[in-house]
C-alpha positions as CSV (number, residue, x, y, z in Angstrom):
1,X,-24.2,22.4,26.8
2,X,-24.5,19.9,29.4
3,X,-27.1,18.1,27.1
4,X,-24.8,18.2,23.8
5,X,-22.1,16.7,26.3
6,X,-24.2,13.7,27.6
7,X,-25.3,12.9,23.9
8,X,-21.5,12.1,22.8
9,X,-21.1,10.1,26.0
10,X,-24.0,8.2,25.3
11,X,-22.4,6.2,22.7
12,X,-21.7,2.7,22.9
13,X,-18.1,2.6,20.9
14,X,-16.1,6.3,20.4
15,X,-16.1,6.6,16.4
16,X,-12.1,7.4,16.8
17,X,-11.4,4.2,18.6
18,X,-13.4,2.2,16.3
19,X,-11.7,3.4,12.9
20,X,-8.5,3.3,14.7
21,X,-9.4,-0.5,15.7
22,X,-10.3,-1.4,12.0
23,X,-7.3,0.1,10.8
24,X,-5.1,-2.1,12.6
25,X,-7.4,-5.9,12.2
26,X,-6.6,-4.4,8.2
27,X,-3.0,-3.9,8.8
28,X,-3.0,-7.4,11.3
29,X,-4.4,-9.1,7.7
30,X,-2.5,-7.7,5.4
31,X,1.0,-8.7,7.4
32,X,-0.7,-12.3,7.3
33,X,-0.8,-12.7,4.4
34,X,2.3,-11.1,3.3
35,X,3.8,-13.8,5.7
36,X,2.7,-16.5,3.2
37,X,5.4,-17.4,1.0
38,X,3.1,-18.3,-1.7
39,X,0.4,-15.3,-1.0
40,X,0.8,-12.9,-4.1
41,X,-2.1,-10.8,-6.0
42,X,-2.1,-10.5,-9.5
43,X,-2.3,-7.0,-9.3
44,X,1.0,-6.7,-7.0
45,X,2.9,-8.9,-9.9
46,X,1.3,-6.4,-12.4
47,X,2.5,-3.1,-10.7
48,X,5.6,-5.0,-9.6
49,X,6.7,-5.7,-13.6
50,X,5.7,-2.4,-14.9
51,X,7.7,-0.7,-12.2
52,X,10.4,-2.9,-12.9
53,X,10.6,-2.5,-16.7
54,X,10.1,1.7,-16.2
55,X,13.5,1.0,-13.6
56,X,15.1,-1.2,-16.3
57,X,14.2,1.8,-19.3
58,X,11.9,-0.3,-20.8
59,X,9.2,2.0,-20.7
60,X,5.5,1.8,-19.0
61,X,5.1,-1.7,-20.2
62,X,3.9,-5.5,-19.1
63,X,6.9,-7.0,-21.3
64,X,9.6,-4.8,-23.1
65,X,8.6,-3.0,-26.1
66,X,4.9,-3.3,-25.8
67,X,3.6,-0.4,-24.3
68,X,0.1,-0.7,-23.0
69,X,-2.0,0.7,-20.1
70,X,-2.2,-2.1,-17.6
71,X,-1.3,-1.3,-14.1
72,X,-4.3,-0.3,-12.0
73,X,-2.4,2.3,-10.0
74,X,-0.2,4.3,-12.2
75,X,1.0,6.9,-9.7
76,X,2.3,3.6,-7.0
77,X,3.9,2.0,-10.2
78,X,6.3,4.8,-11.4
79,X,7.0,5.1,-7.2
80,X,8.1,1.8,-6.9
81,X,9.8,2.5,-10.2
82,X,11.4,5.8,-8.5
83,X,12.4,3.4,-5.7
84,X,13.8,0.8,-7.5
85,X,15.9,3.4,-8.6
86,X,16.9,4.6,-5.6
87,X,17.5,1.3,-4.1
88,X,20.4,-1.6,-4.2
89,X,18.2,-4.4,-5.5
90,X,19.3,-6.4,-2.6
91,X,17.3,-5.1,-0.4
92,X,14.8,-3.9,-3.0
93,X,12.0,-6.2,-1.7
94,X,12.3,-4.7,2.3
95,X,12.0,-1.0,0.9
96,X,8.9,-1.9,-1.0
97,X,7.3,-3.4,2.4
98,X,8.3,-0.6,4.3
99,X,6.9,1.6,2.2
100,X,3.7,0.2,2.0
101,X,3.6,-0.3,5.3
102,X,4.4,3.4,6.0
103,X,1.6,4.2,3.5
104,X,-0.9,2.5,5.3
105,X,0.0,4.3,8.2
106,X,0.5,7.8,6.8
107,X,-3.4,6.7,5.3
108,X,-4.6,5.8,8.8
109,X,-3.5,9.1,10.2
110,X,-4.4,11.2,7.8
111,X,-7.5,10.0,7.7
């Protein structure tokens, strides 16, 4: 036992430690850039439309009336779309950060 003990000490960086550090420098990034006014993805403006129009009862849709498949993450579009809702559209914006920001983290630990 003593042996199997030594082994795990031996290690230069604990495993735990290490995926928790990465999580965070991804975390650290991802709040930079959302800190850009002018940082957006495509993709966010994709799933942020579709979720929109679904709110707005315009169906799963890019613009109103076309249907098509063209969000890459179908299950966080009709979320946001639960959300929006849900939500005064105020402070629409705030709830979508904090929920992805709690996603990351509910991720992180999970993981």
């Amino acid at each position: 036992m003593n042996a199997r003990v030594k082994a795990s000490s031996d290690k230069l960086v604990n495993p735990d430690i290490l995926f928790v550090l990465l999580c965070c420098v991804a975390v650290a990034v991802r709040l930079l850039l959302l800190s850009r006014e002018d940082y957006l993805e495509d993709d966010t403006f994709i799933t942020l439309r579709f979720a929109r129009n679904i709110a707005e009862g315009a169906g799963y849709a890019f613009n109103s009336g076309e249907p098509v498949y063209g969000a890459s993450s179908p299950l966080y579009t009709l979320l946001l779309s639960l959300l929006a809702l849900i939500v005064p559209k105020e402070i629409l914006p705030f709830a979508v950060l904090c929920w992805s920001v709690a996603s990351v983290i509910v991720a992180a630990l999970v993981i």
